[in-house]
MIDOSE-1310 file (N, C-alpha, C; in nm, 2 decimals, decimal comma, always signed):
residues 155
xxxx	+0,08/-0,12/+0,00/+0,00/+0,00/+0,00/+0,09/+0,13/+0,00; +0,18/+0,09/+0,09/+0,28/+0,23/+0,08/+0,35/+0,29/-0,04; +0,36/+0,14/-0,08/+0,45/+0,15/-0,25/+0,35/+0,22/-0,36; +0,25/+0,19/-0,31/+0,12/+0,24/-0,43/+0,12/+0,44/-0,40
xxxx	+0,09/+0,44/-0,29/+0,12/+0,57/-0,23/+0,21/+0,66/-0,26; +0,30/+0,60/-0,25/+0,48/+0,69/-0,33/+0,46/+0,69/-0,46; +0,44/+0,60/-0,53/+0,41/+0,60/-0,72/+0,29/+0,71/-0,71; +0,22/+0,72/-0,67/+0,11/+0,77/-0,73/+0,15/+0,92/-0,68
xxxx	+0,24/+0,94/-0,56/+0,29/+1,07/-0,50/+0,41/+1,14/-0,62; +0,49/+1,07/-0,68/+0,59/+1,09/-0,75/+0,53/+1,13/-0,85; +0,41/+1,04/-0,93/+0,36/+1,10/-1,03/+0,32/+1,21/-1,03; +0,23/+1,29/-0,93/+0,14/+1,41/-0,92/+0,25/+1,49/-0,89
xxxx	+0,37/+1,47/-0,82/+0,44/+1,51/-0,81/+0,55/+1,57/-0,95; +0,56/+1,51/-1,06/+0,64/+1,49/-1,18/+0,54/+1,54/-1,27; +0,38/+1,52/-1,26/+0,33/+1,63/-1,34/+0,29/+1,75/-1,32; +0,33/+1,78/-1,20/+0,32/+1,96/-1,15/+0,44/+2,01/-1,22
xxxx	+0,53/+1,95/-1,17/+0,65/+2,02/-1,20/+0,77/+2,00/-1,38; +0,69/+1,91/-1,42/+0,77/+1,89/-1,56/+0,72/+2,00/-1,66; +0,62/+2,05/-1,66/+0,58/+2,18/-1,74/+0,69/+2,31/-1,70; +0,73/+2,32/-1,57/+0,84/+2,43/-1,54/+0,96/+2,35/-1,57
xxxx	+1,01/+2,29/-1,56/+1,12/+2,20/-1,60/+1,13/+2,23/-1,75; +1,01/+2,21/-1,84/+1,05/+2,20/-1,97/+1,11/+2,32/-2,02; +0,98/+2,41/-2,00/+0,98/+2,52/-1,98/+1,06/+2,64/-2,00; +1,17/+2,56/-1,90/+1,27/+2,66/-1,82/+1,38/+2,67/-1,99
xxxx	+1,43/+2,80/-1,99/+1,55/+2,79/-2,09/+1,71/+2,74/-2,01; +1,76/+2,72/-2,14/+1,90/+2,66/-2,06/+2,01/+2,71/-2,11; +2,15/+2,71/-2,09/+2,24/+2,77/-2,17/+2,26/+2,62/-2,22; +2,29/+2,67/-2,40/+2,27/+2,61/-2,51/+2,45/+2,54/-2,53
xxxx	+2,42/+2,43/-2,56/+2,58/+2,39/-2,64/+2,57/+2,47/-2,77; +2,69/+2,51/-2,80/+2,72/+2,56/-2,96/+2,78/+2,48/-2,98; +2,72/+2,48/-3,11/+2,82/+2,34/-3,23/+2,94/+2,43/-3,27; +3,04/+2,40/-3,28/+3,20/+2,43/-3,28/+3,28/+2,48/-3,17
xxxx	+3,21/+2,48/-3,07/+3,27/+2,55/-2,99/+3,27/+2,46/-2,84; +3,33/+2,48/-2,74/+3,42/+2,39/-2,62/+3,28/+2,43/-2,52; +3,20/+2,33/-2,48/+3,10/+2,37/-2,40/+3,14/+2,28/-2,27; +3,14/+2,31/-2,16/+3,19/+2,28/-2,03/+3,07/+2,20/-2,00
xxxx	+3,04/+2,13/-1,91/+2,91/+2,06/-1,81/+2,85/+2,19/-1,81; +2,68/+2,18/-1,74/+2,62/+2,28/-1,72/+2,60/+2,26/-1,57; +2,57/+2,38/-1,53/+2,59/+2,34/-1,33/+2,48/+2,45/-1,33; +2,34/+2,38/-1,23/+2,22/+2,44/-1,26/+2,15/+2,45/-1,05
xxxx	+2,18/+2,56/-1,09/+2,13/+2,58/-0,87/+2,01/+2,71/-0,89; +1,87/+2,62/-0,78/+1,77/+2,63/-0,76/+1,78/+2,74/-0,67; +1,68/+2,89/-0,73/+1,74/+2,95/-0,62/+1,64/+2,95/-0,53; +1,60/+2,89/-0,45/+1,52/+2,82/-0,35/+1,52/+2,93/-0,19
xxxx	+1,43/+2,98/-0,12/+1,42/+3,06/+0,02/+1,34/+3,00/+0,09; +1,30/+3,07/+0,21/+1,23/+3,03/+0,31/+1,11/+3,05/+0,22; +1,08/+3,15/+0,13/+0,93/+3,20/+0,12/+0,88/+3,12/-0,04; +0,99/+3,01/-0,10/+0,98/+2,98/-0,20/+1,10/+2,96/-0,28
xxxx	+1,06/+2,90/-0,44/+1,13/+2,89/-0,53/+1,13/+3,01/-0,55; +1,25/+3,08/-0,63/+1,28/+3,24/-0,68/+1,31/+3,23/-0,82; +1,35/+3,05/-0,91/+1,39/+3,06/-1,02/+1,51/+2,98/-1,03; +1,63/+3,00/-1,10/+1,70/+2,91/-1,12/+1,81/+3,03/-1,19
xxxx	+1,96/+2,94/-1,15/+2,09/+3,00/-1,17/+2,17/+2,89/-1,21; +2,19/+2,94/-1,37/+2,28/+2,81/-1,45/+2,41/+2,90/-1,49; +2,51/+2,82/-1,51/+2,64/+2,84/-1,55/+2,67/+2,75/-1,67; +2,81/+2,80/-1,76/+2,87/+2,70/-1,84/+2,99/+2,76/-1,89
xxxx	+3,11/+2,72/-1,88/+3,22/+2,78/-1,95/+3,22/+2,73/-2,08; +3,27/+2,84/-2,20/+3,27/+2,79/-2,30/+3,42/+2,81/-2,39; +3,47/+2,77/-2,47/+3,58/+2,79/-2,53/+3,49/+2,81/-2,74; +3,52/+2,90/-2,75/+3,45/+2,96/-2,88/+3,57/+2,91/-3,00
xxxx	+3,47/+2,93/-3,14/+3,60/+2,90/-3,23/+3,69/+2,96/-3,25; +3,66/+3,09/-3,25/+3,74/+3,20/-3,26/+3,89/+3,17/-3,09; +3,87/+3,03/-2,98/+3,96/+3,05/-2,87/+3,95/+3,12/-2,81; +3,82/+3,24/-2,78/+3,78/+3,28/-2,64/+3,72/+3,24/-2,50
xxxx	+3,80/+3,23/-2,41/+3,75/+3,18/-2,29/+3,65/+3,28/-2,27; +3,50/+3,20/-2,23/+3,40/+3,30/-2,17/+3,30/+3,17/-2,04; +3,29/+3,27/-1,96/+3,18/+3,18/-1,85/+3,04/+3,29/-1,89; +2,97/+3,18/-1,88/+2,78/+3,25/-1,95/+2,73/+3,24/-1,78
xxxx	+2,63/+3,30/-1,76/+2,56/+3,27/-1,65/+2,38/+3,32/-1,71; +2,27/+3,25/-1,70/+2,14/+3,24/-1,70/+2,11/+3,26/-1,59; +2,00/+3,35/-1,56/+1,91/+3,42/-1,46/+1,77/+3,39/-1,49; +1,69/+3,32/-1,43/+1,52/+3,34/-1,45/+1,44/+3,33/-1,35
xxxx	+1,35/+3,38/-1,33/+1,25/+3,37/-1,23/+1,25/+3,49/-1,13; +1,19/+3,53/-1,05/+1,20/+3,62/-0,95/+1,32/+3,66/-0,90; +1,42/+3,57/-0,89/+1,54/+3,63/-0,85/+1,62/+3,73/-0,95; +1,56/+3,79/-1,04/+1,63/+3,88/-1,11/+1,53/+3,96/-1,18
xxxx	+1,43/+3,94/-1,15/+1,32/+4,04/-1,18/+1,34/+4,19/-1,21; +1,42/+4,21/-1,06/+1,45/+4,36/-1,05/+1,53/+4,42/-1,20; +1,64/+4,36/-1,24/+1,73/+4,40/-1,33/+1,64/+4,43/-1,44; +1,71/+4,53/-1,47/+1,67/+4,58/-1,63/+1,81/+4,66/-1,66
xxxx	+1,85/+4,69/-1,75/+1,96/+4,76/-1,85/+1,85/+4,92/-1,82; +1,96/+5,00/-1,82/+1,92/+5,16/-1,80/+1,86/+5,20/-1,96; +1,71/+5,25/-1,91/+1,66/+5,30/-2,07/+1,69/+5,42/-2,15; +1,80/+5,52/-2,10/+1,89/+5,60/-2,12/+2,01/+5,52/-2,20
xxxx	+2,06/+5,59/-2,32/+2,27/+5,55/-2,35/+2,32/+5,60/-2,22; +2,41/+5,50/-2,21/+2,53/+5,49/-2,11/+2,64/+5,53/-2,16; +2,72/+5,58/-2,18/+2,87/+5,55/-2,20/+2,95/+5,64/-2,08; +2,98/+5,57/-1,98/+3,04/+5,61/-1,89/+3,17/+5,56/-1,79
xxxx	+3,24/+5,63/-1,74/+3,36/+5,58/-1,64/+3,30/+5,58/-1,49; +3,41/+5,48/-1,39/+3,32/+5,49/-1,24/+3,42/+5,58/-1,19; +3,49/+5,74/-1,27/+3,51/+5,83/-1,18/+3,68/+5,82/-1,14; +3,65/+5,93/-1,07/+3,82/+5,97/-1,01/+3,85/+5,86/-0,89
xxxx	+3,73/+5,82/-0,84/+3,77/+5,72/-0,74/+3,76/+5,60/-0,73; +3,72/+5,58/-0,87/+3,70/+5,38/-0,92/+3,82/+5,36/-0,95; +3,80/+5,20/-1,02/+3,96/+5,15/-1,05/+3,93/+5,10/-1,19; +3,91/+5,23/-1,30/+3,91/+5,20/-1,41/+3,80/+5,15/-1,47
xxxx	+3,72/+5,10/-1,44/+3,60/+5,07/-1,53/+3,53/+5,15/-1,64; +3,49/+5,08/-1,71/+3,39/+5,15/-1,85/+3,27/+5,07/-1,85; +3,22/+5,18/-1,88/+3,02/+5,12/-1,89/+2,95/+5,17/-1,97; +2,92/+5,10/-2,06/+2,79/+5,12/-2,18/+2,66/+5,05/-2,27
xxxx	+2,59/+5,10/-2,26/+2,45/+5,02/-2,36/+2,51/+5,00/-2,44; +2,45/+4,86/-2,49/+2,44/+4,82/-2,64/+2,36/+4,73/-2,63; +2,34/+4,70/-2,79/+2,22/+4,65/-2,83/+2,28/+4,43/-2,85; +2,22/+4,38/-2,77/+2,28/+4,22/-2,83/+2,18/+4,15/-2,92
xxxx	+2,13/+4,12/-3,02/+2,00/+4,00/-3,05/+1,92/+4,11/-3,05; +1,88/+4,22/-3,06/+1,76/+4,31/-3,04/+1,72/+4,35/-2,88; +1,81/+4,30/-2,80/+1,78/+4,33/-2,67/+1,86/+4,41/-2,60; +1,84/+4,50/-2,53/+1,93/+4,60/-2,42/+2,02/+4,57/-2,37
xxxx	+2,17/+4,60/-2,33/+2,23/+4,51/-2,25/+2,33/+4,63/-2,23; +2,43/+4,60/-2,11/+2,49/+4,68/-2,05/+2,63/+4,58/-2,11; +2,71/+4,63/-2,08/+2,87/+4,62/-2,14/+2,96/+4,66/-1,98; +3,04/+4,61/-1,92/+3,12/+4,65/-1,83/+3,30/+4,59/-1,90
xxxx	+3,40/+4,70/-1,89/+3,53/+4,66/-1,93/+3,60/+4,72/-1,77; +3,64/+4,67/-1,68/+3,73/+4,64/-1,60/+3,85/+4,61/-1,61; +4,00/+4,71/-1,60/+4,11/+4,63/-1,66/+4,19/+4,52/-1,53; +4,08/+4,50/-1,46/+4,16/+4,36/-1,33/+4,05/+4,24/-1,43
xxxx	+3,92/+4,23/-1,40/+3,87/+4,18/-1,45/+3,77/+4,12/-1,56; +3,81/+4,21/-1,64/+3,76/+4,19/-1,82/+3,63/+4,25/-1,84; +3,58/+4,11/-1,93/+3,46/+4,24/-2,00/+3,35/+4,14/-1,91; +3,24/+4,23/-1,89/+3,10/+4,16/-1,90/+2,99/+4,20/-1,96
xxxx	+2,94/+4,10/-2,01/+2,80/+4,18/-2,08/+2,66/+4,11/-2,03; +2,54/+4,22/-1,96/+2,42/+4,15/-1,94/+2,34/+4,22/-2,02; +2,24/+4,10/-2,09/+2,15/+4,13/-2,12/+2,04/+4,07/-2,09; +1,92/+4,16/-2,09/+1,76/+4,10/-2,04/+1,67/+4,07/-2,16
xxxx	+1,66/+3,95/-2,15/+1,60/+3,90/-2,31/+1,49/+3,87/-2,25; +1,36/+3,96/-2,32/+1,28/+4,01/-2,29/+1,22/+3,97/-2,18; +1,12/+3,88/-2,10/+1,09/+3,88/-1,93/+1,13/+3,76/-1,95; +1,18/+3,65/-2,02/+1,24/+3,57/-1,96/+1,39/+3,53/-1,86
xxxx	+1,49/+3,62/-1,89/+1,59/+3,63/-1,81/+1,72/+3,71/-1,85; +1,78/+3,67/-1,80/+1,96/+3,73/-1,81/+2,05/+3,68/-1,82; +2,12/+3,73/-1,93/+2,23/+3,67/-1,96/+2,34/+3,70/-1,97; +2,44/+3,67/-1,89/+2,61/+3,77/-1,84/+2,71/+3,66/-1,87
xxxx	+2,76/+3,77/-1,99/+2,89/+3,69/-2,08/+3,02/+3,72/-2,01; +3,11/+3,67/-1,94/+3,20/+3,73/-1,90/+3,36/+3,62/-1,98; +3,43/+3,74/-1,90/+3,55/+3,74/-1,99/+3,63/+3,75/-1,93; +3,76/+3,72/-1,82/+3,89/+3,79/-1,77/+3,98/+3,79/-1,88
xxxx	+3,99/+3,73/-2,03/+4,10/+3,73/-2,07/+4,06/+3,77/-2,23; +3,97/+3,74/-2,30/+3,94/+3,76/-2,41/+3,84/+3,92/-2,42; +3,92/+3,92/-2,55/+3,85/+4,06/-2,61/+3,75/+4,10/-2,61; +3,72/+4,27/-2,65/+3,58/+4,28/-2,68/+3,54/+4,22/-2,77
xxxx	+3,60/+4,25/-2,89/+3,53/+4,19/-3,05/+3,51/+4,05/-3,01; +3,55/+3,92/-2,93/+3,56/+3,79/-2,89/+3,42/+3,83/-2,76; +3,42/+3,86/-2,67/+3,33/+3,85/-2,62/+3,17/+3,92/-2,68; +3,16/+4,03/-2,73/+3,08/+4,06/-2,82/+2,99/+3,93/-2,88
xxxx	+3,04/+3,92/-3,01/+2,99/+3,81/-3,04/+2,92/+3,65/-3,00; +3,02/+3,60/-2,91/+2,96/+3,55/-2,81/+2,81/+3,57/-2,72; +2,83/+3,66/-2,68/+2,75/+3,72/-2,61/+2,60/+3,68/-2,73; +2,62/+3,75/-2,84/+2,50/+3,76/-2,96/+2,46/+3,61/-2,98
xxxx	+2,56/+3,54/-3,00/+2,52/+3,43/-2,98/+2,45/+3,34/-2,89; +2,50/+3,33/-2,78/+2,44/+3,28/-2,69/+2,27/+3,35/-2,65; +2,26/+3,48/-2,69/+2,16/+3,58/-2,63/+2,03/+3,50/-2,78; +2,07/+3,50/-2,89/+2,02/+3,43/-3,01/+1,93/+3,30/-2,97
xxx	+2,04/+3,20/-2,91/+2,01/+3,09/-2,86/+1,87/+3,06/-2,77; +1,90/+3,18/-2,61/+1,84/+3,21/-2,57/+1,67/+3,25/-2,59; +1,67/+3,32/-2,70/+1,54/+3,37/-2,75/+1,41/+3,28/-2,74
């Protein structure tokens, strides 16, 4: 009887939740390029699920090291890219940074170049989530593209 109980618990259980599972977007393997495992954490609280936080390092054809990171669900709700152009420095009392809009796939996205820690780029493809291309070692023109791609993928 108990065994009947768990099957039938797993099931109702597996069809609540496989519609959000499917659902959910993922960071994409690209064909030609070095796609790492994907490592996917639930961002789970006291008051609930918030969405989900995926990673993937990738090695591009072009030999750019880039780590992707995917944002969806309530935990990134807040973000949006500034509806103003940016092109800006963080000032006499930062440590070099550059910041500016651009456009990735037809979507908003912010650009950060840091000379300790490279480039990043986020963008919010449209209410489904975010996507932050980062870079310590490869270029803009190398992360750029990337970035378009992956944000493509995403759509």
């Amino acid at each position: 009887m108990k065994k009947i109980y768990k099957a039938r618990l797993f099931l109702v259980a597996y069809l609540l939740l496989a519609p959000q599972i499917c659902a959910a977007a993922v960071l994409p393997e690209v064909d030609a390029w070095y796609c790492d495992e994907l490592r996917i954490t639930a961002l789970d609280t006291v008051s609930g699920n918030r969405g989900s936080w995926q990673e993937r390092d990738y090695i591009t054809d072009a030999g750019a090291r880039i780590h992707a990171i995917w944002m969806e669900g309530a935990g990134e709700k807040g973000w949006l890219p500034a509806k103003d152009t940016i092109s800006a420095d963080d000032g006499l009392m930062g440590r070099g940074a550059t910041y500016r809009t651009i456009v990735i796939a037809g979507n908003k996205a912010l650009i950060e170049k840091h000379p300790i820690t490279g480039f990043s780029v986020a963008v919010k493809i449209d209410n489904k989530g975010t996507l932050t291309v980062e870079s310590k070692y490869a270029l803009e023109e190398d992360v750029l593209p990337a970035a378009e791609t992956l944000a493509e993928m995403m759509e």
